[in-house]
N, C-alpha and C positions, 0 to 999 in steps of 0.2 A: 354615851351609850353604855349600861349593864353589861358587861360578860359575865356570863353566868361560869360558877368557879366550875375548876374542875372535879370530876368524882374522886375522893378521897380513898382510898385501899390499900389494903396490906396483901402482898403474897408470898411465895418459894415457890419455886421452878426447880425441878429436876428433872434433866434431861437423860432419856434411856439407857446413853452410853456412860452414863457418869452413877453407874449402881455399883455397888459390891454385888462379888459375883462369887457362888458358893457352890463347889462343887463333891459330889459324893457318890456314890457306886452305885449306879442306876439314874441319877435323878440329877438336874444341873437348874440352880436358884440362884434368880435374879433378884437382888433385894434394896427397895428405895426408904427412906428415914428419913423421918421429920421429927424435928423437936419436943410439935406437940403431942404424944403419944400416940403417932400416925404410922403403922410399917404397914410396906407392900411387900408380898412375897412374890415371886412371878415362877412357880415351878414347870419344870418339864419332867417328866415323869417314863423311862422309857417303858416298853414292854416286859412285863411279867414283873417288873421290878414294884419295890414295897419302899418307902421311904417313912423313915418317924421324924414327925414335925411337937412342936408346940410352941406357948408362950412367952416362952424368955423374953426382954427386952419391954417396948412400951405396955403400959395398962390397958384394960379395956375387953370388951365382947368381941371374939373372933368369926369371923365372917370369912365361909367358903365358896368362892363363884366358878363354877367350871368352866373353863373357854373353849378346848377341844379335846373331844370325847368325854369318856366317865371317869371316874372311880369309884373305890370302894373305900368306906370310911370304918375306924376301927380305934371306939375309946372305950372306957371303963365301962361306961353301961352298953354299949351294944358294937356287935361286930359285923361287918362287911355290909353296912349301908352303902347302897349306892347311890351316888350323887352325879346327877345329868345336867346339861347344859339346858337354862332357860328357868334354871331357878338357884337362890342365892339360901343357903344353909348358915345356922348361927350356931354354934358350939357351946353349952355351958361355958364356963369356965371351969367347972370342976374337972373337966371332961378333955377342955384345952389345956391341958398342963402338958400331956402328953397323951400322942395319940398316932394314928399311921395312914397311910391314903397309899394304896395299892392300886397299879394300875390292870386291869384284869384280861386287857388285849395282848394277841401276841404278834402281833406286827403294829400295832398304830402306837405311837406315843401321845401320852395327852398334857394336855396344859392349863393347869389351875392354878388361882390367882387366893391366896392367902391375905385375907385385911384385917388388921387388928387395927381400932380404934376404939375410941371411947364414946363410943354409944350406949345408953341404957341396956342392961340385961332383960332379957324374956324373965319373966316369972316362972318359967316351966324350966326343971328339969332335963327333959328332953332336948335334944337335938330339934330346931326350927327350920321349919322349910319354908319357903316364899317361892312364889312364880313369879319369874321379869322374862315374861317370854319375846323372842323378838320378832312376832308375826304381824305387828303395826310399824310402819316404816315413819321415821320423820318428827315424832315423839317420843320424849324420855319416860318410860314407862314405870309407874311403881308396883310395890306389893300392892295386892287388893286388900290386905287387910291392914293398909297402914302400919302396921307393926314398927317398922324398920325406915329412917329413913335414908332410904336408896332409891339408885332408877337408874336404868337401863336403855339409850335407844340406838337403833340403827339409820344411819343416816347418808339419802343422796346429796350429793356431789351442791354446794352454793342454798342448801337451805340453814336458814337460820335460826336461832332460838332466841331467847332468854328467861333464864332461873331466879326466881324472884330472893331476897335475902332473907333469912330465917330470924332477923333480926340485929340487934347491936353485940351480943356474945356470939353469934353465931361464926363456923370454920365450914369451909365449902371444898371437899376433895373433890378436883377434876382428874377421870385416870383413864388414857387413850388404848383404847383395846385393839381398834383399829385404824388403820388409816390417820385421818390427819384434819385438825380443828385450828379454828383463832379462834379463843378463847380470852378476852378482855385483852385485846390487842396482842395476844401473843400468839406465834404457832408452835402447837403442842402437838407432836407427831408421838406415831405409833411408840407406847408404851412409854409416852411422859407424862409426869405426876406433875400437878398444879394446885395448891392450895392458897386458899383464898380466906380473908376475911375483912372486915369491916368494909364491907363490902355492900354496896347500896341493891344491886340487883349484877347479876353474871349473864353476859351478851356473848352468845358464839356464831358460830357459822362452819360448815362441814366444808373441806377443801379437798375432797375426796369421795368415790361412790364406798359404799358400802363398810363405812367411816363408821366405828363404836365409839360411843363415850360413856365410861362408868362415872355417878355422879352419887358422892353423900355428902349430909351434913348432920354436923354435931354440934355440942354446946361448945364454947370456950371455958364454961365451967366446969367441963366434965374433964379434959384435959389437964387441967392444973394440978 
């Protein structure tokens, strides 16, 4: 009898409690690294308070996704943009060198998630805006215009998915926004990073109601 082999893969697991943990006067960042040009920022932001962020460390296009409540965004070309939950913002780089994300409430703290990786840049100048709104339950939703590859979904409790592979160079960041996934056999609970590649297709399932999973993928060429 044939056994069919088993599927071949590469990953890292980082688990939440095992982040560097940075703290500064207003604002307390949570920070996950990967080798290949992959950082997570996980900011809390209190009220009223201004924090300056940018690029140091891995290469790549900066991505901003809001997780609770706004901010306002504040780089060389334009001040006090605000940036709401349901859509995922991309930075120049000119722009990401240095830049500041204030929080405009005075009782609520908010919590935005910082992604540098090496994704192609926009051709535009500007600051990029995408919608990943999360008003379809149960699917990983993307930008409508393709731009960016990301996706976003909200997910009940025992449904399952799978992400198909982007190829032979391709890297697949899984990052738990909320609640709690197995994800190619592994459980990756609230605010663990899982990077994946050579990787034939990516199988999860939600182990939790109202469970997020942020989901990109990039070249392996672009990383290098």
């Amino acid at each position: 009898m044939n056994v069919p082999a088993p599927a071949v893969y590469n990953s890292r697991f980082l688990k939440a409690d095992r982040r560097a943990v940075i703290k500064a006067e207003g604002s307390q960042l949570w920070r996950t690294t990967f080798e290949q040009q992959v950082r997570l920022d996980d900011i809390f932001i209190l009220p009223g308070a201004t924090v300056q962020a940018g690029t140091a460390g891995p290469g790549g296009q900066l991505l901003v996704l809001p997780i609770v409540g706004g901010a306002l965004l504040t780089t060389a070309q334009e001040t006090d943009r605000p940036l709401v939950p349901g859509c995922l913002y991309a930075i120049p780089a000119v722009d990401a060198r240095a830049f500041t994300l204030a929080n405009p409430f005075g009782k609520e703290t908010v919590n935005v998630l910082l992604i540098q990786a090496p994704v192609p840049a926009a051709a535009s100048a500007a600051v990029q805006e995408y919608q990943l709104p999360l008003t379809t339950k149960n699917m990983l939703v993307a930008p409508e215009s393709g731009a960016l590859p990301a996706r976003v979904g909200l997910y009940d409790s025992r449904v399952k998915g799978t992400i198909p592979a982007i190829g032979p160079t391709g890297l697949s960041l899984c990052y738990v926004i909320n609640g709690s996934f197995e994800i190619e056999d592994r459980l990756v609970e609230h605010r663990d990073a899982l990077l994946l590649w050579e990787t034939p297709a990516i199988d999860f399932e939600a182990l939790s109601e109202t469970a997020i999973l942020f989901y990109l993928e990039f070249s392996r060429d672009l990383a290098l």
